[in-house]
CHARMM internal coordinates of N, CA and C (Angstrom, degrees):
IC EDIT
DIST 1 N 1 CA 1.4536
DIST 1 CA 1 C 1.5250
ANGL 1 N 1 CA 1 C 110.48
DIST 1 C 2 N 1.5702
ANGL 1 CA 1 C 2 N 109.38
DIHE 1 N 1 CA 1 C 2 N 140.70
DIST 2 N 2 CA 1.6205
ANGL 1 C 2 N 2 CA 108.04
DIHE 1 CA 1 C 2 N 2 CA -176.84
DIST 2 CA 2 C 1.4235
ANGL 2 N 2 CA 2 C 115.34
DIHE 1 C 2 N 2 CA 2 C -108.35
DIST 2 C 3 N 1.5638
ANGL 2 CA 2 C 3 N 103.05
DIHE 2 N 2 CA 2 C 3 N 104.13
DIST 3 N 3 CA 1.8986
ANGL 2 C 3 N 3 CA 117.83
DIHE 2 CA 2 C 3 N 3 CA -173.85
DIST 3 CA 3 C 1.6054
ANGL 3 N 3 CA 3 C 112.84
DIHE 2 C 3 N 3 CA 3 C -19.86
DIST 3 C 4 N 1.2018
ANGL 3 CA 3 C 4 N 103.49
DIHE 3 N 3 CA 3 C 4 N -54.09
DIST 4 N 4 CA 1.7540
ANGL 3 C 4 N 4 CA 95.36
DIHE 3 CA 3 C 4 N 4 CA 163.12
DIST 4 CA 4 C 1.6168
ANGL 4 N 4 CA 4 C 108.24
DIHE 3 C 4 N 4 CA 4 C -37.70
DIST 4 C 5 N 1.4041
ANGL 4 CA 4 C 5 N 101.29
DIHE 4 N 4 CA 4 C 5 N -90.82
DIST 5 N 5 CA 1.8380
ANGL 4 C 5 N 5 CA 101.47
DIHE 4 CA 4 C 5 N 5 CA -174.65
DIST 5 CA 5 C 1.5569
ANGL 5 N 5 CA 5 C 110.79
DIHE 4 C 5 N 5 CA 5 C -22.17
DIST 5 C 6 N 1.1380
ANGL 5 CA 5 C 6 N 118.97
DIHE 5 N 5 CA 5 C 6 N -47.15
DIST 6 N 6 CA 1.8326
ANGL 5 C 6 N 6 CA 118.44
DIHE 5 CA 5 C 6 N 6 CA -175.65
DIST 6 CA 6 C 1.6347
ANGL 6 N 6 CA 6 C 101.29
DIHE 5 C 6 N 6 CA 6 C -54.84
DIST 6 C 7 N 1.3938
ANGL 6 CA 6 C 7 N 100.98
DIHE 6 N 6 CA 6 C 7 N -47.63
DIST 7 N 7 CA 1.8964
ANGL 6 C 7 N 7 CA 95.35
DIHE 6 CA 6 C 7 N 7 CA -142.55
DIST 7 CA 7 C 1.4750
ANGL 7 N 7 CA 7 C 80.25
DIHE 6 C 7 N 7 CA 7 C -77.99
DIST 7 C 8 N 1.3991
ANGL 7 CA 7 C 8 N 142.66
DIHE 7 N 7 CA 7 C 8 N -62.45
DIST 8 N 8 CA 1.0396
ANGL 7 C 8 N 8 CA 116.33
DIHE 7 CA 7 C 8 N 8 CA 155.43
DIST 8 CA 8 C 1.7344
ANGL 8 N 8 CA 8 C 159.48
DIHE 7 C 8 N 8 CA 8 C 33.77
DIST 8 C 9 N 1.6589
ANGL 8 CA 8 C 9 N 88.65
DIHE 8 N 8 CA 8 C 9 N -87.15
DIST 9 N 9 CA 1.4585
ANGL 8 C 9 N 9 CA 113.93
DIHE 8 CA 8 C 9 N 9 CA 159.52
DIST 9 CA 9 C 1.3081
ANGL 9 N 9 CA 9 C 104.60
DIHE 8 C 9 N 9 CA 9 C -63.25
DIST 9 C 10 N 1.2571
ANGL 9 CA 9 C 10 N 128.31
DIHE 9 N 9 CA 9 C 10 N -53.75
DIST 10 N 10 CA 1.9372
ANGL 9 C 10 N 10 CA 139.78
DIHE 9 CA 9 C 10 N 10 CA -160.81
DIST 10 CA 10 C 1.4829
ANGL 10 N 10 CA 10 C 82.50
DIHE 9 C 10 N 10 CA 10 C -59.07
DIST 10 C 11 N 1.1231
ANGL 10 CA 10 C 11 N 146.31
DIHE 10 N 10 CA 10 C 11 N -61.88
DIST 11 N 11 CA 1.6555
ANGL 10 C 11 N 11 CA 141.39
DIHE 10 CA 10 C 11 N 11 CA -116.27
DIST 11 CA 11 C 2.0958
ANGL 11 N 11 CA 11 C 77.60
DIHE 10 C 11 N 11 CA 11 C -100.05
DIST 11 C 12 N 1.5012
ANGL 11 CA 11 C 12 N 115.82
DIHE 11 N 11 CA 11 C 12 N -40.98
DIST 12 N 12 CA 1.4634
ANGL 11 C 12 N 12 CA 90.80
DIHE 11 CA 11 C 12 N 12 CA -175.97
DIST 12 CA 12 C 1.3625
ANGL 12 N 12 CA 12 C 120.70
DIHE 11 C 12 N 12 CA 12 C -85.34
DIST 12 C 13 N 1.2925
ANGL 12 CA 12 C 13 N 113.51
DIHE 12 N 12 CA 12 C 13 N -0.27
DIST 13 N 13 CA 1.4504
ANGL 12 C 13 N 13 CA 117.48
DIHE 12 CA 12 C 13 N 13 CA 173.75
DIST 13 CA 13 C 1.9174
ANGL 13 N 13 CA 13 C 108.46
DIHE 12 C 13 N 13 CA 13 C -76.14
DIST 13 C 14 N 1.3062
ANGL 13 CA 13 C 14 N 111.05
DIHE 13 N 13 CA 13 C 14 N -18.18
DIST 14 N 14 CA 1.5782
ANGL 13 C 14 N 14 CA 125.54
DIHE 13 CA 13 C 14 N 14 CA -160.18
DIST 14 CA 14 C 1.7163
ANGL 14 N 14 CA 14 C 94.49
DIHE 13 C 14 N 14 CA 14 C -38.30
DIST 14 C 15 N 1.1885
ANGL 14 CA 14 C 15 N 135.39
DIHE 14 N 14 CA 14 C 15 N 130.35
DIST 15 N 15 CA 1.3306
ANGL 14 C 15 N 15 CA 124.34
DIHE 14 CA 14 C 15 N 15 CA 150.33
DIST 15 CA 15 C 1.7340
ANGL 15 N 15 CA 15 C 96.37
DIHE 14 C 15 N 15 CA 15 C 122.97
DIST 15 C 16 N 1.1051
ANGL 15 CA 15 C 16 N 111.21
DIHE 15 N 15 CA 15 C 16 N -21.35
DIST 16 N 16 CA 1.5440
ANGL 15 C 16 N 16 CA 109.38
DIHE 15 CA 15 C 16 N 16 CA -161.13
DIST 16 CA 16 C 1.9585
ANGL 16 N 16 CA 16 C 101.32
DIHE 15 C 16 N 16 CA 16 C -90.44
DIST 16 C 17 N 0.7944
ANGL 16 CA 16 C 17 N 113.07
DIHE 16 N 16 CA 16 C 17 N 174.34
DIST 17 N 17 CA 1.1440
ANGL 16 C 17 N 17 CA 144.78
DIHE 16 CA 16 C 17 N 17 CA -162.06
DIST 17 CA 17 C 1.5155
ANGL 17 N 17 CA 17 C 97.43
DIHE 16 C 17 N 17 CA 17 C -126.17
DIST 17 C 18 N 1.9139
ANGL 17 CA 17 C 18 N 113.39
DIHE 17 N 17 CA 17 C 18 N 94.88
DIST 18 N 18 CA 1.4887
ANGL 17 C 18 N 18 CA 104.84
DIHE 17 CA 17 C 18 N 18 CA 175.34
DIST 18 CA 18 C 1.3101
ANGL 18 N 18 CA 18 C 103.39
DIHE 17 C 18 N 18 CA 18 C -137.12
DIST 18 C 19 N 1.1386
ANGL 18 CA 18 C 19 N 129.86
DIHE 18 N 18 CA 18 C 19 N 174.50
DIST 19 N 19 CA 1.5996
ANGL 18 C 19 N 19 CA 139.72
DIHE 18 CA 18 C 19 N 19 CA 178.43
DIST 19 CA 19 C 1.5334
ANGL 19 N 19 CA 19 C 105.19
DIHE 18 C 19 N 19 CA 19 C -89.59
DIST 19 C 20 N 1.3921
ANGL 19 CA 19 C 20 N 111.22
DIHE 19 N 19 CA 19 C 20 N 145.18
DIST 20 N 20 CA 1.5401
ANGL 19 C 20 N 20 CA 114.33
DIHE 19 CA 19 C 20 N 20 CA -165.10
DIST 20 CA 20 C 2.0563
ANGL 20 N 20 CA 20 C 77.72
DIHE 19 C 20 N 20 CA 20 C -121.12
DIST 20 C 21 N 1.5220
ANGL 20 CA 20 C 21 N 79.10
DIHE 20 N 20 CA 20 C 21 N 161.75
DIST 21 N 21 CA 1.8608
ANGL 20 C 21 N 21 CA 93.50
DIHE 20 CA 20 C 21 N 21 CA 157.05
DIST 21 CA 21 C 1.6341
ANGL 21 N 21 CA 21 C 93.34
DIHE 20 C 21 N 21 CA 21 C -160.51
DIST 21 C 22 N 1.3593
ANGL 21 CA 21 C 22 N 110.60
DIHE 21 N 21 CA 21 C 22 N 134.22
DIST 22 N 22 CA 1.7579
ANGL 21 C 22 N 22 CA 127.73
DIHE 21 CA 21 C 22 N 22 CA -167.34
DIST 22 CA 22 C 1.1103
ANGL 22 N 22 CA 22 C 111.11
DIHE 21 C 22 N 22 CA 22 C -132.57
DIST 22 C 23 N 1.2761
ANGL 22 CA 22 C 23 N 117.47
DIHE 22 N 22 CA 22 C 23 N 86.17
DIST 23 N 23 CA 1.7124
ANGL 22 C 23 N 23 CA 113.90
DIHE 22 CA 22 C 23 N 23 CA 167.97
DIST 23 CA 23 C 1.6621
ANGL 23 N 23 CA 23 C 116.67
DIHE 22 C 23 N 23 CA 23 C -60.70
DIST 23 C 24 N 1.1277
ANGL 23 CA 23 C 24 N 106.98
DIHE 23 N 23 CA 23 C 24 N 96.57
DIST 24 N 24 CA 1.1164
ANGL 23 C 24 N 24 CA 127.33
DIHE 23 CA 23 C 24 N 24 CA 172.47
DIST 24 CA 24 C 2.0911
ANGL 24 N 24 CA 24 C 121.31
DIHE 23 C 24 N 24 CA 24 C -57.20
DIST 24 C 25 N 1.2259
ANGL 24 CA 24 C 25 N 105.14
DIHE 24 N 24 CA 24 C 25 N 167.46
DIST 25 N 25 CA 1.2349
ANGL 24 C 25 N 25 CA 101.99
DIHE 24 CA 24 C 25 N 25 CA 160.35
DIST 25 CA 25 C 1.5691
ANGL 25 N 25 CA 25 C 136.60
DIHE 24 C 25 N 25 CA 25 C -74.09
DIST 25 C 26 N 1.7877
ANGL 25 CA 25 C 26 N 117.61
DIHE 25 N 25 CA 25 C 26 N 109.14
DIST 26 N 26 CA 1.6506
ANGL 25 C 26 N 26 CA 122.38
DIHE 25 CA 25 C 26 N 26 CA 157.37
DIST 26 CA 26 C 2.0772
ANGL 26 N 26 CA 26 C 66.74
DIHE 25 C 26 N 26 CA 26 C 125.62
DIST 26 C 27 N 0.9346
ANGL 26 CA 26 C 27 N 103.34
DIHE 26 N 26 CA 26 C 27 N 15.33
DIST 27 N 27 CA 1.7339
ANGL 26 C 27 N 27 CA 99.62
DIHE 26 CA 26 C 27 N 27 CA 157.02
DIST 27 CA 27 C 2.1733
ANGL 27 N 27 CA 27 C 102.11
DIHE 26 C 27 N 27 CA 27 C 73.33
DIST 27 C 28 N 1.3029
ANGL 27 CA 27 C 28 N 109.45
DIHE 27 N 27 CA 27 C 28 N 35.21
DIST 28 N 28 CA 1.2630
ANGL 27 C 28 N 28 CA 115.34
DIHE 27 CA 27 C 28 N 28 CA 169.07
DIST 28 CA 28 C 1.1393
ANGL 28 N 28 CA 28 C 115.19
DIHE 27 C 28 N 28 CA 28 C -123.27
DIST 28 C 29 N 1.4781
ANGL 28 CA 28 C 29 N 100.97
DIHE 28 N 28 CA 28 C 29 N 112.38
DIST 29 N 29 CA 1.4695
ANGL 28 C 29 N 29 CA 130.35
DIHE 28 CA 28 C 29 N 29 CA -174.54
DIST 29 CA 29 C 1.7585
ANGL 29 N 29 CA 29 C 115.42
DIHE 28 C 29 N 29 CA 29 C -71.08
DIST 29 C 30 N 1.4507
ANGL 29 CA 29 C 30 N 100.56
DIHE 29 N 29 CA 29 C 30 N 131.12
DIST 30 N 30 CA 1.3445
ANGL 29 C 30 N 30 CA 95.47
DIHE 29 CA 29 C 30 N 30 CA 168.79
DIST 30 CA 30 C 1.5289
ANGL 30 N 30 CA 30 C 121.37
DIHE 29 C 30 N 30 CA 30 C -138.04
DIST 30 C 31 N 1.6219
ANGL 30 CA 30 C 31 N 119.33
DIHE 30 N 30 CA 30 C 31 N 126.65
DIST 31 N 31 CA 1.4360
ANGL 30 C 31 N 31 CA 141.90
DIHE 30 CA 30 C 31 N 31 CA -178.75
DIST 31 CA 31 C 1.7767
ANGL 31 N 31 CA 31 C 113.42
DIHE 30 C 31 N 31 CA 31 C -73.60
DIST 31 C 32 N 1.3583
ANGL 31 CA 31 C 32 N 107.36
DIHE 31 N 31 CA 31 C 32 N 102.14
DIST 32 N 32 CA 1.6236
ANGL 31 C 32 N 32 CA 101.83
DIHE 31 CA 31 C 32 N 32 CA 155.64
DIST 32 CA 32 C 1.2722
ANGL 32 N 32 CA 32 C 122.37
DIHE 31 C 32 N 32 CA 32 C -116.62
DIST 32 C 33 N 1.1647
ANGL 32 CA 32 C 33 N 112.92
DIHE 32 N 32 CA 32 C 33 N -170.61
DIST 33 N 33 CA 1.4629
ANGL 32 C 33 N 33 CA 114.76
DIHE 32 CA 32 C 33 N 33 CA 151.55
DIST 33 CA 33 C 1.5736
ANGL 33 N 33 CA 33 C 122.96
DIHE 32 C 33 N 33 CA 33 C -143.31
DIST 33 C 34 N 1.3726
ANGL 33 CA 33 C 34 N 118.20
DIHE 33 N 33 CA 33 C 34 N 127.43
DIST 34 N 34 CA 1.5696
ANGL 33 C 34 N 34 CA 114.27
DIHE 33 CA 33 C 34 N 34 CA -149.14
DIST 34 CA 34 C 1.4405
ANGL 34 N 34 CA 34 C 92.60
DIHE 33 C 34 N 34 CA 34 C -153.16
DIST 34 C 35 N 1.6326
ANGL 34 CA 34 C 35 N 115.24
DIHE 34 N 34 CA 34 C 35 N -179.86
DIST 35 N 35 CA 1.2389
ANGL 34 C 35 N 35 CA 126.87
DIHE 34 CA 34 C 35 N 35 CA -157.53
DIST 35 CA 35 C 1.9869
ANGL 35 N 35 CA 35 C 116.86
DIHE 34 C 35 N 35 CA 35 C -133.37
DIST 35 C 36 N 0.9951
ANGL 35 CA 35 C 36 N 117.98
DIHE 35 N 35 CA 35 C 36 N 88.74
DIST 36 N 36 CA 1.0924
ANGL 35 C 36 N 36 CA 124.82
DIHE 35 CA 35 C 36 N 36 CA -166.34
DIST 36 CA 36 C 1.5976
ANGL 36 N 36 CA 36 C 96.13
DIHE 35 C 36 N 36 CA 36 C -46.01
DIST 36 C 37 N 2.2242
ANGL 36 CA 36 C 37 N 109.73
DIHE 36 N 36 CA 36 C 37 N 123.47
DIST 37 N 37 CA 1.0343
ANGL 36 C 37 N 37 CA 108.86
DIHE 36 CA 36 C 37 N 37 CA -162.94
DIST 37 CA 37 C 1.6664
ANGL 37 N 37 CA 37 C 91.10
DIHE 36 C 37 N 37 CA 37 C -111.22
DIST 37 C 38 N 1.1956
ANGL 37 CA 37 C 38 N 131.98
DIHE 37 N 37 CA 37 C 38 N -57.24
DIST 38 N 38 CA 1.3294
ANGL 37 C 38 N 38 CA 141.02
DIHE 37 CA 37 C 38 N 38 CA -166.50
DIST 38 CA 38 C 1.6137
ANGL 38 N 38 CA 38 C 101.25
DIHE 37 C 38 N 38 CA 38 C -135.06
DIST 38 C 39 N 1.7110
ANGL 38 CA 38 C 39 N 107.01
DIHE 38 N 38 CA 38 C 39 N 147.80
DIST 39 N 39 CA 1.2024
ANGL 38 C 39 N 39 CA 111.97
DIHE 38 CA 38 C 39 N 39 CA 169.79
DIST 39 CA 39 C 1.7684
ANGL 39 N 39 CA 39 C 102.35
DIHE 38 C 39 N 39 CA 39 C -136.89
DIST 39 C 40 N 1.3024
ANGL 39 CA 39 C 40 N 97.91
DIHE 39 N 39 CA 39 C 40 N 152.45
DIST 40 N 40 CA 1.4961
ANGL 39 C 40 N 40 CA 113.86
DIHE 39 CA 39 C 40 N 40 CA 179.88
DIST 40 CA 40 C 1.3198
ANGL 40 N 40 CA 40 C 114.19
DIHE 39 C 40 N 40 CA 40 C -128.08
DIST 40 C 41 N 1.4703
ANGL 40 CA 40 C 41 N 118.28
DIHE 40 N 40 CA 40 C 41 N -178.44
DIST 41 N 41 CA 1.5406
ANGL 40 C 41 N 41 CA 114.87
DIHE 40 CA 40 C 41 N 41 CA -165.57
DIST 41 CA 41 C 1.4069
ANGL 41 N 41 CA 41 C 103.94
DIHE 40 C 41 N 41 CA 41 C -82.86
DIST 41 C 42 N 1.3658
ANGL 41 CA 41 C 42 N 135.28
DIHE 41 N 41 CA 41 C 42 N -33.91
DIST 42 N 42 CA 1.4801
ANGL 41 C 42 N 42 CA 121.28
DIHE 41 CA 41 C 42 N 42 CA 158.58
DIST 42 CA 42 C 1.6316
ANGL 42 N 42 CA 42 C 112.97
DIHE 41 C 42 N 42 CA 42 C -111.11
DIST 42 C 43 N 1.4042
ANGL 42 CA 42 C 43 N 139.70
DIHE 42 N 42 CA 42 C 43 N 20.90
DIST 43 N 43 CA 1.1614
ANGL 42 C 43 N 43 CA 122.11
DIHE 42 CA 42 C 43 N 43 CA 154.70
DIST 43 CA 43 C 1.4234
ANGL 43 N 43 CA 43 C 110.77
DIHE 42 C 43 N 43 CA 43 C -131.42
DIST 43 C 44 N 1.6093
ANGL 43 CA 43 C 44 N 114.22
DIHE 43 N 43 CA 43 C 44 N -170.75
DIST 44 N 44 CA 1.3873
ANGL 43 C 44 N 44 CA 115.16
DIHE 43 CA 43 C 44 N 44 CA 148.53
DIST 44 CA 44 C 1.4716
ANGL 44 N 44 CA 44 C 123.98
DIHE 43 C 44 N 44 CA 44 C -165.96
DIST 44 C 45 N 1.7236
ANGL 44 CA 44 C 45 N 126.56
DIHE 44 N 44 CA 44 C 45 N 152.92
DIST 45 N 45 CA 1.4400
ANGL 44 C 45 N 45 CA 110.92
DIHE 44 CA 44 C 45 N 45 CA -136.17
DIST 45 CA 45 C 1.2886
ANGL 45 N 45 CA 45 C 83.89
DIHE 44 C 45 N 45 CA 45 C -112.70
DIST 45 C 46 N 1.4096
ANGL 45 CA 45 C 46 N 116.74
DIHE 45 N 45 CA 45 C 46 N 152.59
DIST 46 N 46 CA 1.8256
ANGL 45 C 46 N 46 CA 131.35
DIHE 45 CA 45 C 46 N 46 CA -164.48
DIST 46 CA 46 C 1.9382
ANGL 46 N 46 CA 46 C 98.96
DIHE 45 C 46 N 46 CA 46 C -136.49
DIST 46 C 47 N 0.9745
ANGL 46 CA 46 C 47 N 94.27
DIHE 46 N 46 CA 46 C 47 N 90.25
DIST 47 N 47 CA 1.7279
ANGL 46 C 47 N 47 CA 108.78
DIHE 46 CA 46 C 47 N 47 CA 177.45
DIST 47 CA 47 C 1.9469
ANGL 47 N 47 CA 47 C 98.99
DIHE 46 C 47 N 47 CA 47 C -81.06
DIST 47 C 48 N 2.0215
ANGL 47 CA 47 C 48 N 100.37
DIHE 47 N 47 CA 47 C 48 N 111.56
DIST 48 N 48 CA 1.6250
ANGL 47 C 48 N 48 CA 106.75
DIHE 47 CA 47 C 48 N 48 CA -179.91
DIST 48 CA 48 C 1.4925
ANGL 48 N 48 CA 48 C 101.93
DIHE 47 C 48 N 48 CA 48 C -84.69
DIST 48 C 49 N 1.3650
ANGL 48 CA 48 C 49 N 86.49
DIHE 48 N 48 CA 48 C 49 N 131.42
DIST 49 N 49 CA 1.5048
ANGL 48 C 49 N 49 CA 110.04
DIHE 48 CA 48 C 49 N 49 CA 163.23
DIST 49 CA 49 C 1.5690
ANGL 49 N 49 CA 49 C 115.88
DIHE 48 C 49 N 49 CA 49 C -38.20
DIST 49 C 50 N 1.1564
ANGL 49 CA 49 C 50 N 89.67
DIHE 49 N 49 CA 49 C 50 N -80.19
DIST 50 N 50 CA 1.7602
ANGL 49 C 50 N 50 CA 85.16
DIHE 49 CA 49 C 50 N 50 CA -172.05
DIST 50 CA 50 C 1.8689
ANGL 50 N 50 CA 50 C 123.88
DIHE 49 C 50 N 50 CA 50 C -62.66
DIST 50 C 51 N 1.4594
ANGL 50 CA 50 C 51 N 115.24
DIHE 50 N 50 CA 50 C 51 N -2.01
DIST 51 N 51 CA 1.0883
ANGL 50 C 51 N 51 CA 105.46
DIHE 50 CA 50 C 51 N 51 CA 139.07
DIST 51 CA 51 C 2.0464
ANGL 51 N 51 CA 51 C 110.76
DIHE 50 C 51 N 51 CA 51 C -148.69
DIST 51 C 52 N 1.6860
ANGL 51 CA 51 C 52 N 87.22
DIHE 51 N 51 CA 51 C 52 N 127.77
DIST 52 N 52 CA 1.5225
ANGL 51 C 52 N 52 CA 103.00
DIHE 51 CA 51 C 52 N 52 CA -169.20
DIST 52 CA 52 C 1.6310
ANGL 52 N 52 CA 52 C 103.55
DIHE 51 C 52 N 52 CA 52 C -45.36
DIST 52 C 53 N 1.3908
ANGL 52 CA 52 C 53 N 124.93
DIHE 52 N 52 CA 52 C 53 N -52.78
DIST 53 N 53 CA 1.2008
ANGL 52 C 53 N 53 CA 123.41
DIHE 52 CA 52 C 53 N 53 CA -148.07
DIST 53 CA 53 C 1.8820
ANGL 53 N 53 CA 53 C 93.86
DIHE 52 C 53 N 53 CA 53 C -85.15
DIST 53 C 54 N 0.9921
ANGL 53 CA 53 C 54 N 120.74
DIHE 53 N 53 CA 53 C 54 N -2.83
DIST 54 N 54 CA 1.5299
ANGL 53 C 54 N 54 CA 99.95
DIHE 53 CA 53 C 54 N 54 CA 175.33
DIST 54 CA 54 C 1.5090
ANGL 54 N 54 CA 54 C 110.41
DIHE 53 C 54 N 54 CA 54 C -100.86
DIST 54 C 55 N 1.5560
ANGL 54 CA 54 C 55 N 121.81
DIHE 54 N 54 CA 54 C 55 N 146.42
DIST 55 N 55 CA 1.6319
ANGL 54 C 55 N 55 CA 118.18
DIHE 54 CA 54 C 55 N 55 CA -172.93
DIST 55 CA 55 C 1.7563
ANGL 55 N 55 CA 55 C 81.19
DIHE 54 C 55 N 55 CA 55 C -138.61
DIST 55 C 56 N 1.5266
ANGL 55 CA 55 C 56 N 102.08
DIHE 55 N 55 CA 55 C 56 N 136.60
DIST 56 N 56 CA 1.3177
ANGL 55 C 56 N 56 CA 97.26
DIHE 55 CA 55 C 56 N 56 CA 139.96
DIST 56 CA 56 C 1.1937
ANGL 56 N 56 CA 56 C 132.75
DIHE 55 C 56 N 56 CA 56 C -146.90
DIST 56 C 57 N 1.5343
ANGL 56 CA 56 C 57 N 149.93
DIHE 56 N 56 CA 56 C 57 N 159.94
DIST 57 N 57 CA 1.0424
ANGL 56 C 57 N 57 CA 174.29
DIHE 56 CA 56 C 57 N 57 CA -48.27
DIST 57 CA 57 C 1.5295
ANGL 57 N 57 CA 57 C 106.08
DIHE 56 C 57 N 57 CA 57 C -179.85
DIST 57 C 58 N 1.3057
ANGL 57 CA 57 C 58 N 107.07
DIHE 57 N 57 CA 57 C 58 N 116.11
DIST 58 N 58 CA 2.0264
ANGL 57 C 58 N 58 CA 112.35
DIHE 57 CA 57 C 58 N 58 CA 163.94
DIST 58 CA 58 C 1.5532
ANGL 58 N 58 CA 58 C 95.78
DIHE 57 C 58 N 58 CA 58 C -159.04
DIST 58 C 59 N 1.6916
ANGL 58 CA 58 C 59 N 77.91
DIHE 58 N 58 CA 58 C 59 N 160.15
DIST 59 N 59 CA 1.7645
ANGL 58 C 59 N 59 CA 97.42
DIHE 58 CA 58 C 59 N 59 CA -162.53
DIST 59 CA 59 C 1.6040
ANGL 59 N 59 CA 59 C 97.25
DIHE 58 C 59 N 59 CA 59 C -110.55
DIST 59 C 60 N 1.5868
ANGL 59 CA 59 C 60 N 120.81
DIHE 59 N 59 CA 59 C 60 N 169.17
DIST 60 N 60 CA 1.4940
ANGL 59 C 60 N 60 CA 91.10
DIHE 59 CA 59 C 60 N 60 CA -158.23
DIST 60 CA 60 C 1.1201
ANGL 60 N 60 CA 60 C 91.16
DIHE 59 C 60 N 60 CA 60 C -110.54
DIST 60 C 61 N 1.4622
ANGL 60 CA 60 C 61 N 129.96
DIHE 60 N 60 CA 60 C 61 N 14.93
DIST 61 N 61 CA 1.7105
ANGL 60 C 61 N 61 CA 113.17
DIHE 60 CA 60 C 61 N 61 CA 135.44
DIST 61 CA 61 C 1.1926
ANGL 61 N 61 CA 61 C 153.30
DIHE 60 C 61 N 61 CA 61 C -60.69
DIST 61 C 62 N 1.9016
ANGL 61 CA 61 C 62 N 94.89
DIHE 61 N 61 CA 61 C 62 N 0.63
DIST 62 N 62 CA 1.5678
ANGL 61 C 62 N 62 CA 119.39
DIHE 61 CA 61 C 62 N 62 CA 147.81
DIST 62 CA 62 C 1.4390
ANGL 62 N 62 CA 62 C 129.48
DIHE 61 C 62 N 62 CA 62 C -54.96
DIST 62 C 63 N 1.3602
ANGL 62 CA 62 C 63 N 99.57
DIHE 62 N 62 CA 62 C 63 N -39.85
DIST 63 N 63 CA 1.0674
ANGL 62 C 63 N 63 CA 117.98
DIHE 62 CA 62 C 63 N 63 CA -167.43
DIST 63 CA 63 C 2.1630
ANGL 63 N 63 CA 63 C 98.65
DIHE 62 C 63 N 63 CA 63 C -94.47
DIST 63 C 64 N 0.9268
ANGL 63 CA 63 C 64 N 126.25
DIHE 63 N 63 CA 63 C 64 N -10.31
DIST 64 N 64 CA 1.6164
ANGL 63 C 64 N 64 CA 127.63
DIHE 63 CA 63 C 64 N 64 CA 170.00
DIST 64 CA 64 C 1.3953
ANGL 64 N 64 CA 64 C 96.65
DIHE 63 C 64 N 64 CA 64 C -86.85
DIST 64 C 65 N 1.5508
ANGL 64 CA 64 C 65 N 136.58
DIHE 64 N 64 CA 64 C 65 N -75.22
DIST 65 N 65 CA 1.4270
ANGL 64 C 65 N 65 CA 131.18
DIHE 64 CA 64 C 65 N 65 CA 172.71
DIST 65 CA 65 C 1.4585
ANGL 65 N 65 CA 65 C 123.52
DIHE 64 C 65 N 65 CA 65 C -41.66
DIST 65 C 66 N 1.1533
ANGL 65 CA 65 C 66 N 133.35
DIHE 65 N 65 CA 65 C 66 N -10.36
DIST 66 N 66 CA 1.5298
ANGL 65 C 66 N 66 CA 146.10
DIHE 65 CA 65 C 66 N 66 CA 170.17
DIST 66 CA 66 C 1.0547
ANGL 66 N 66 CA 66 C 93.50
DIHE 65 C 66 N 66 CA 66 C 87.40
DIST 66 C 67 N 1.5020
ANGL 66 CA 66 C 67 N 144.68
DIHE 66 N 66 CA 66 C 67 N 23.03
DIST 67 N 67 CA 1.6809
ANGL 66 C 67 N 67 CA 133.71
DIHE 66 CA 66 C 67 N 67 CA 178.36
DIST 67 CA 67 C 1.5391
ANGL 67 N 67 CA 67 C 111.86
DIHE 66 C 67 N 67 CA 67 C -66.75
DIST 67 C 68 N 1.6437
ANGL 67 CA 67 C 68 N 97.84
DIHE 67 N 67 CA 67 C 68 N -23.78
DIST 68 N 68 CA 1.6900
ANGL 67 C 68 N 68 CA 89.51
DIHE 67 CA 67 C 68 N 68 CA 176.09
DIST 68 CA 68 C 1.2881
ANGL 68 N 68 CA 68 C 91.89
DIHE 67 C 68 N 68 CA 68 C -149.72
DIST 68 C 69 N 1.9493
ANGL 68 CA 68 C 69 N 102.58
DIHE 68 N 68 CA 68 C 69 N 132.97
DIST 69 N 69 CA 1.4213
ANGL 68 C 69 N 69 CA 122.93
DIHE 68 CA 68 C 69 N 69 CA 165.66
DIST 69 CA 69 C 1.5663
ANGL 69 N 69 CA 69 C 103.01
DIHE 68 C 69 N 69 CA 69 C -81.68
DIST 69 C 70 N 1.0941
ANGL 69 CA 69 C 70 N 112.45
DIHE 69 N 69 CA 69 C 70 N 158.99
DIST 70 N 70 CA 1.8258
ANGL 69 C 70 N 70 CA 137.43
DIHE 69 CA 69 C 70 N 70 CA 155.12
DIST 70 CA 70 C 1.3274
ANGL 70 N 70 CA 70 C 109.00
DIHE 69 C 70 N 70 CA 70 C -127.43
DIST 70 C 71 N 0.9308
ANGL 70 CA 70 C 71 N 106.42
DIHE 70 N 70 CA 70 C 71 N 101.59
DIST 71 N 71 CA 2.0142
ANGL 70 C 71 N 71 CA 135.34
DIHE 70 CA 70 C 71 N 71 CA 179.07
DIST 71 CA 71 C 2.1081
ANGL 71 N 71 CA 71 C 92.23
DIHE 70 C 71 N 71 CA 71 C -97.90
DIST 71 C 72 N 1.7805
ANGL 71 CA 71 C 72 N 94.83
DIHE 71 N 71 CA 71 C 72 N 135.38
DIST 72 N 72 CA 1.3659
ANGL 71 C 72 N 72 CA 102.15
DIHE 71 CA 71 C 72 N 72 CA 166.17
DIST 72 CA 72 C 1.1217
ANGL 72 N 72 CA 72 C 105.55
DIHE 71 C 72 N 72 CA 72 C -84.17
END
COOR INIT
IC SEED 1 N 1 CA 1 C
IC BUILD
């Protein structure tokens, strides 16, 4: 996949409300569902639903290594 094409895709998803899955570190996976708030040229910020005040941060070479799915 070519990082352009990703960041791309990320910037038209912006606004939506999608399900994350994050392989985390020691191989424990974690499921949210959050709202793509801002994107930048190497990151982009994912504000969770179920709690407003937490946002966090992935680069979309998360998303090339499969560290993080985006499920509709």
């Amino acid at each position: 996949m070519n990082i352009d094409k990703i960041r791309e895709d990320v910037k038209l998803k912006e606004g939506e409300i999608l399900h994350f899955k994050f392989n985390g570190s020691r191989n424990q996976i974690v499921e949210f569902d959050g709202e793509i708030i801002e994107t930048y040229p190497a990151i982009f910020l994912v504000k969770l639903v179920d709690d407003a005040n937490h946002i966090k941060s992935f680069s979309y070479s998360d998303l090339v290594t499969s560290s993080l799915e985006i499920i509709k």
